[in-house]
ZAZA-783755 format. One record per residue (C-alpha): x, y negated, z negated; residue number from 1. Coordinates in steps of 0.02 Angstrom, whole numbers, plus 32768, in hexadecimal, padded with zeros to 4 digits. Example, Ala and Ser with C-alpha at 12.3 -4.5 7.8 and 13.67 -1.06 7.14 Angstrom:
! ZAZA-783755
+------+-------+------+-----+
! east ! north !   up !   n !
+------+-------+------+-----+
! 8267 !  80E1 ! 7E7A !   1 !
! 82AC !  8035 ! 7E9B !   2 !
+------+-------+------+-----+
! end
This chain:
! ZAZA-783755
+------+-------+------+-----+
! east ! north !   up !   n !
+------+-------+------+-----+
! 1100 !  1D5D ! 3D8F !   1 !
! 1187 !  1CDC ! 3D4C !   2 !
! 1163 !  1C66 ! 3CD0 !   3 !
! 11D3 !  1BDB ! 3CA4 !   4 !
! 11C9 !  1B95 ! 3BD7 !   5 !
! 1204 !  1AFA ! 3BBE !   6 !
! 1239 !  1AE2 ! 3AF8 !   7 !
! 1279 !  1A55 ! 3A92 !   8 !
! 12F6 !  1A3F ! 3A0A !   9 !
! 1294 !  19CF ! 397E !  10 !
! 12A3 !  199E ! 38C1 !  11 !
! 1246 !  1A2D ! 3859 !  12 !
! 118C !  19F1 ! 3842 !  13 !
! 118E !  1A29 ! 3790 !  14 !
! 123C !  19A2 ! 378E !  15 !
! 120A !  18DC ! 3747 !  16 !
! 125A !  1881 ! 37D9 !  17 !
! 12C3 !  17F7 ! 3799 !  18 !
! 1338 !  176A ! 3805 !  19 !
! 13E9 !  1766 ! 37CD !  20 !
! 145B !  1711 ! 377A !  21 !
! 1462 !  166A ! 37F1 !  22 !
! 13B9 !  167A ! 383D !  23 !
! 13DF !  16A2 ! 38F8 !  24 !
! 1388 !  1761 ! 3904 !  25 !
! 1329 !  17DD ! 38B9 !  26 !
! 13AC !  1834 ! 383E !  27 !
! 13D4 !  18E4 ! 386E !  28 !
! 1485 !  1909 ! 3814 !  29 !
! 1453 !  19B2 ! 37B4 !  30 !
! 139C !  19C4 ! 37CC !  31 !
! 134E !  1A50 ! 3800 !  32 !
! 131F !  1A66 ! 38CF !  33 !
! 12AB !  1AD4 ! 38FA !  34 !
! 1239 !  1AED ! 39AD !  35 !
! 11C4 !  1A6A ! 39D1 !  36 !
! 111C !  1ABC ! 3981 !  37 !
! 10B8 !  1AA2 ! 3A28 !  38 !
! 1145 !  1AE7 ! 3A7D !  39 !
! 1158 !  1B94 ! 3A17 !  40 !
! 1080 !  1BA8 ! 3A4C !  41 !
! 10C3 !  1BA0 ! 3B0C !  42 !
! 1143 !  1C26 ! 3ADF !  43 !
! 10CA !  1C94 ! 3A76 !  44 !
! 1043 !  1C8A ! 3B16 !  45 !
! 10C0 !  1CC5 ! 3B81 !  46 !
! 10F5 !  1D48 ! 3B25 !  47 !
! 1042 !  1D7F ! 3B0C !  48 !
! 1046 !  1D6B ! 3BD2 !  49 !
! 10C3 !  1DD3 ! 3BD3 !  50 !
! 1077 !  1E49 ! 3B85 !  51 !
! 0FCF !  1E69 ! 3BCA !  52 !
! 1036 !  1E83 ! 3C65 !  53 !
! 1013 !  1DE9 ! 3CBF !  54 !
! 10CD !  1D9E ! 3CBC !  55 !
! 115A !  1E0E ! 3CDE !  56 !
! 11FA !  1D8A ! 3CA7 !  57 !
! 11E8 !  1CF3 ! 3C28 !  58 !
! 1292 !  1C75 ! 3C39 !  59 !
! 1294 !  1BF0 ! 3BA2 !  60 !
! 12E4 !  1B57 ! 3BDC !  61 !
! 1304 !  1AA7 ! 3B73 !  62 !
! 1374 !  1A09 ! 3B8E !  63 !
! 13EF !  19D9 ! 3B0E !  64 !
! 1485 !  1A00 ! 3A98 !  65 !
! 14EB !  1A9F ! 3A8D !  66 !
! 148D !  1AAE ! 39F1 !  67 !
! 13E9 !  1AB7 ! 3A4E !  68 !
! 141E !  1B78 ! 3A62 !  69 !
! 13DD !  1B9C ! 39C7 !  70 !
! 1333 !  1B67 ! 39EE !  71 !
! 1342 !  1BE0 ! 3A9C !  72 !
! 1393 !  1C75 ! 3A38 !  73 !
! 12E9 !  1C5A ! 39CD !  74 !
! 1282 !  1C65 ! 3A5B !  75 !
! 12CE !  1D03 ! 3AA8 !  76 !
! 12C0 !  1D4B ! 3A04 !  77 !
! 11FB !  1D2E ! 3A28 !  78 !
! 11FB !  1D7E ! 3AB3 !  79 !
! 1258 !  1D23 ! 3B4D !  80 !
! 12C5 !  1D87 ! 3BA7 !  81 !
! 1332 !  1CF4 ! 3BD5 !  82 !
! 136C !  1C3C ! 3BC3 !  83 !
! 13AB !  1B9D ! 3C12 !  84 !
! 13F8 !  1B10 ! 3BB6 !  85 !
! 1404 !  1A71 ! 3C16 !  86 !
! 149C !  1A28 ! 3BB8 !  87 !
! 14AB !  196B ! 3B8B !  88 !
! 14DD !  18F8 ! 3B04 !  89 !
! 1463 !  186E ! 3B24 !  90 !
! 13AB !  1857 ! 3AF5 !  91 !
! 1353 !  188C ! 3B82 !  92 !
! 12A6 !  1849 ! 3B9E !  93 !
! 1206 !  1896 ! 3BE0 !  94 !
! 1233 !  1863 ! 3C86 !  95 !
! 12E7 !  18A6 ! 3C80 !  96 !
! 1291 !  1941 ! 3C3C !  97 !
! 1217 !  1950 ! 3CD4 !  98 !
! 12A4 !  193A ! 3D4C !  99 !
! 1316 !  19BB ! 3CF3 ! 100 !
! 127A !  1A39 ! 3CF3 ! 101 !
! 127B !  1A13 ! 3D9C ! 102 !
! 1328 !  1A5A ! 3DCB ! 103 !
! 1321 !  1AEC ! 3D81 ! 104 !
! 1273 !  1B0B ! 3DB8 ! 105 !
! 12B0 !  1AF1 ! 3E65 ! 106 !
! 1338 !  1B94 ! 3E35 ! 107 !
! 12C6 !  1C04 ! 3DF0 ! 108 !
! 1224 !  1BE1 ! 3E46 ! 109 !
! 11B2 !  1C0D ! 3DAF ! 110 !
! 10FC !  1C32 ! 3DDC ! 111 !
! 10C7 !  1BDB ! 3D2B ! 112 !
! 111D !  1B4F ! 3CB1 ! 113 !
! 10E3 !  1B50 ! 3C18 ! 114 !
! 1113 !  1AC8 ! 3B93 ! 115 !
! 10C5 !  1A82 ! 3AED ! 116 !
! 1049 !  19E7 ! 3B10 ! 117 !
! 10D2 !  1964 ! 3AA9 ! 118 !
! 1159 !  1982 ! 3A3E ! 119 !
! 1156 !  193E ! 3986 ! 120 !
! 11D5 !  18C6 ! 399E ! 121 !
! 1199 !  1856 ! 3A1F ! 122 !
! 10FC !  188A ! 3A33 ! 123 !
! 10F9 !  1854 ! 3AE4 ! 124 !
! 109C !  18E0 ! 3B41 ! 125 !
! 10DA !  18A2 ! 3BF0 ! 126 !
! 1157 !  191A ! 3C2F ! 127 !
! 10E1 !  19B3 ! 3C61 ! 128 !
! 107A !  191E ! 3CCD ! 129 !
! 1116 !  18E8 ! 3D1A ! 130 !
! 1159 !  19AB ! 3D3B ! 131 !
! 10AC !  19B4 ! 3DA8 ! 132 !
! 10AE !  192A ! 3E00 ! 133 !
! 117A !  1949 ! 3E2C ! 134 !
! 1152 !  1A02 ! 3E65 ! 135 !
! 109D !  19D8 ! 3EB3 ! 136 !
! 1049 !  1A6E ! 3E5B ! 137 !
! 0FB3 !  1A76 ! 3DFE ! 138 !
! 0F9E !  1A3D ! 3D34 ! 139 !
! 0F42 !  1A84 ! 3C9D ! 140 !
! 0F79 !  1A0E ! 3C01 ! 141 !
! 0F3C !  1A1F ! 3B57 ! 142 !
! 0F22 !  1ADB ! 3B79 ! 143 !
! 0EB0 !  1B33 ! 3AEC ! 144 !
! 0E9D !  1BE7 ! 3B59 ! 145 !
! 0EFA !  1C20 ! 3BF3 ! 146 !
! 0EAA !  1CB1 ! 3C4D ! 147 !
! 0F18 !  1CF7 ! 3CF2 ! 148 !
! 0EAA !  1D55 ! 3D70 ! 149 !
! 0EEA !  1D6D ! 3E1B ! 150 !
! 0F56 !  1CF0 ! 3E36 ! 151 !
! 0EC6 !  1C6F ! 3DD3 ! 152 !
! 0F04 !  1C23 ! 3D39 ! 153 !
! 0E51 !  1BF6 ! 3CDB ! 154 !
! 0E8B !  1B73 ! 3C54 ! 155 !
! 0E13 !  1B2C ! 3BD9 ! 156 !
! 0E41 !  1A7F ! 3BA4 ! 157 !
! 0E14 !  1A05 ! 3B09 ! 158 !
! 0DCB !  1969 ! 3B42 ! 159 !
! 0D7C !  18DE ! 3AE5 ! 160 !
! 0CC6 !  1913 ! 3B23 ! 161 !
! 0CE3 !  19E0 ! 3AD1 ! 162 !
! 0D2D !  1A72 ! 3B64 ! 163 !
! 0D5B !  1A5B ! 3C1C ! 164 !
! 0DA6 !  1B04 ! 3C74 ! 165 !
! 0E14 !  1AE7 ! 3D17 ! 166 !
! 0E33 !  1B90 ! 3D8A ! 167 !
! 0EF0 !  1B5D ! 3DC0 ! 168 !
! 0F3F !  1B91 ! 3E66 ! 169 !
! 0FF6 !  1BDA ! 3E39 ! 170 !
! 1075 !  1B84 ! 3E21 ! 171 !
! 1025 !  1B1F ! 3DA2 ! 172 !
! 106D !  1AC0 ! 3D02 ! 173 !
! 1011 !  1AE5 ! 3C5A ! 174 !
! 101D !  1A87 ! 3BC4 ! 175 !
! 0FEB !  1AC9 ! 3B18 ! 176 !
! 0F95 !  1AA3 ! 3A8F ! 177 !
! 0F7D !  1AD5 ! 39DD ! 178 !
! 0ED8 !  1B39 ! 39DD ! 179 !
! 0F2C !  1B9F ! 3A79 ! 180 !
! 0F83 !  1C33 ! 39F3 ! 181 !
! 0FE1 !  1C46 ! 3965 ! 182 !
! 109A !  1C65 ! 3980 ! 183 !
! 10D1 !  1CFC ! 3936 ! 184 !
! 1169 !  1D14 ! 38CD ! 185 !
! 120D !  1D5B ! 3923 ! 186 !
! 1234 !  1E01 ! 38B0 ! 187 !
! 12F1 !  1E26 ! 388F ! 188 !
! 1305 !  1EAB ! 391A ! 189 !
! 12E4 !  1E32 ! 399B ! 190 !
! 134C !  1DAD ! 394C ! 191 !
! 13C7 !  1E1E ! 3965 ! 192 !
! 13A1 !  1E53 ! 3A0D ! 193 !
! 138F !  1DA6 ! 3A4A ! 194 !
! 1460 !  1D8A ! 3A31 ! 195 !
! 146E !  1DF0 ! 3AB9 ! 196 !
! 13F8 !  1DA7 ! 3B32 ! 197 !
! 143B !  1D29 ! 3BBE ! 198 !
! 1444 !  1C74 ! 3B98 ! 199 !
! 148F !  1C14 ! 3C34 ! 200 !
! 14BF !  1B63 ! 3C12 ! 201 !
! 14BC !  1ACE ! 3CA3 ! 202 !
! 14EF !  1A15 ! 3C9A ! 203 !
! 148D !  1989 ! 3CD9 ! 204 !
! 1504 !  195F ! 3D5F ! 205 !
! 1501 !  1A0F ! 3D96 ! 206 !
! 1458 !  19F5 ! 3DA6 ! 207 !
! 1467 !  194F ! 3E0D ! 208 !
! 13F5 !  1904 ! 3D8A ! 209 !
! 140B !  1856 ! 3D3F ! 210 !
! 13CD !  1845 ! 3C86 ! 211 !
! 13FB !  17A7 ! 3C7C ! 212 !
! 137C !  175A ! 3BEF ! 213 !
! 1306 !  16CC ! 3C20 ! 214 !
! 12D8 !  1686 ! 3B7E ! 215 !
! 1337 !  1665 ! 3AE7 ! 216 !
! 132F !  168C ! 3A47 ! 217 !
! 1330 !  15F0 ! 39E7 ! 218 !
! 1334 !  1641 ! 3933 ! 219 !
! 12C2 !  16AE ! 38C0 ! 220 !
! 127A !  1671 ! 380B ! 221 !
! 11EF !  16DD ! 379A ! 222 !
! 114D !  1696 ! 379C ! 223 !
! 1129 !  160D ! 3711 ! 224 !
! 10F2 !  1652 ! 3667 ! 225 !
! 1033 !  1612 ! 365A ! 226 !
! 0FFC !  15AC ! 35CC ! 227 !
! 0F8C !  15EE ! 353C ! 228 !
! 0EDC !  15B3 ! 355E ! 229 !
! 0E74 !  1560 ! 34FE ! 230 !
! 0DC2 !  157C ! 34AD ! 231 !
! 0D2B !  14F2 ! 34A6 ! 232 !
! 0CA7 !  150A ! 3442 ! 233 !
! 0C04 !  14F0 ! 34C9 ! 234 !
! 0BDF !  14BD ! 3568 ! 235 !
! 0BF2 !  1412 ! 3562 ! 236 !
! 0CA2 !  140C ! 352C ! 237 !
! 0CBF !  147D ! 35A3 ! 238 !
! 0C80 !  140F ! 363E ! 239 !
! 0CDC !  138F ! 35CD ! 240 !
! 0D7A !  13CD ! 35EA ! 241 !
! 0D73 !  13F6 ! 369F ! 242 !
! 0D1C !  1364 ! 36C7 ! 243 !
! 0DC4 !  12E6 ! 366C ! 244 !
! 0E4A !  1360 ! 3648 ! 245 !
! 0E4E !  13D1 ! 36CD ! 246 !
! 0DF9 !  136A ! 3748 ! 247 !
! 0DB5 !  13F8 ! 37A5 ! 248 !
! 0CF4 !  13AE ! 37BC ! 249 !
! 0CAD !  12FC ! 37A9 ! 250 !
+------+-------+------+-----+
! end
């Protein structure tokens, strides 16, 4: 069994994201990247896949810089054997993502894609939808336990109403979430190791894939500082002040 893990290159979640210096994007001039946290679950699953014999070959795949092979050499240090980077300059959106996914899913004809549920930065948690619906295959999003038997993927899912488990008909696209595993730590052997694993690299256009953005990004500001409050000294000042000053019942 193949499985295909999709990664992303994000700002480190322990990083205080700030715009720069005229406003337009996130600033990202020496801050630390690291994997997309949801992501590096969907790596450490398959590698625990992997390892209860279930998979036989995990390929890490993401879209984005040259410098996005750091974030792949991290996850074959965890335990992928290979990697794909999908090389472009340009934002790429969850749609863009999905289609990229696509192509090299059509290549390597995975029998599972796993990928985290969002990624920090946009927290859109669209593309592993989209991937589905492009490849026809069954979904499992918001994954919490995958169990393989027989060509059945059981996944148990968080929904607003407590559990729901799916059985899944391979291929199938799973999307993690944070009560799935805890990602283990890559030790210095494999860090080591994982220099000497493949990493291909592919373009967009060699893809035939347009990532052409449909939105734009107007500008990014921090949020505004809130005001100290206030205290009253009973109820009736209290309804007082909604009541005239903040006008919020009559």
């Amino acid at each position: 069994m193949k499985i295909l893990v999709a990664v992303k290159r994000v700002v480190d979640y322990n990083v205080k994201v700030r715009p720069n210096s005229d406003s337009s994007d996130v600033e990202l001039a020496n801050v630390k990247m690291s994997v997309n946290p949801f992501c590096e679950i969907a790596v450490e699953e398959a590698v625990r896949l992997k390892e209860k014999g279930v998979a036989t070959e995990i390929i890490a795949v993401t879209i984005g810089t040259a410098q996005s092979q750091e974030q792949l050499r991290t996850c074959l240090a965890l335990g992928a054997d290979r990697a794909i980077l999908v090389e472009t300059d340009q934002s790429v959106e969850p749609l863009a993502v999905a289609k990229c996914l696509k192509a090299v899913y059509d290549q390597e004809q995975p029998d599972i894609v796993l990928m985290g549920k969002q990624a920090i930065d946009g927290d859109n948690n669209q593309t592993g939808q989209m991937l589905a619906s492009m490849l026809g295959c069954a979904q499992g999003t918001f994954a919490s336990e995958v169990i393989v038997e027989e060509g059945i993927i059981a996944v148990t899912r968080e929904i607003d109403g407590g559990l729901q488990t799916l059985n899944l008909k391979l291929p199938a696209v799973i999307t993690t979430d944070l009560r799935l595993n805890e990602p283990r730590y890559a030790s210095l052997p494999n860090i080591m190791k994982a220099k000497q694993k493949p990493l291909a690299t592919h373009t967009t256009q060699e893809l035939g894939v347009d990532v052409s953005p449909r939105t734009q990004l107007l500008g990014v500001e921090l949020p505004a500082q809130r005001q100290a409050g206030i205290k009253v000294n009973d109820v009736a000042q209290l309804v007082d002040k909604l009541k005239n000053e903040a006008k919020v019942i009559s």
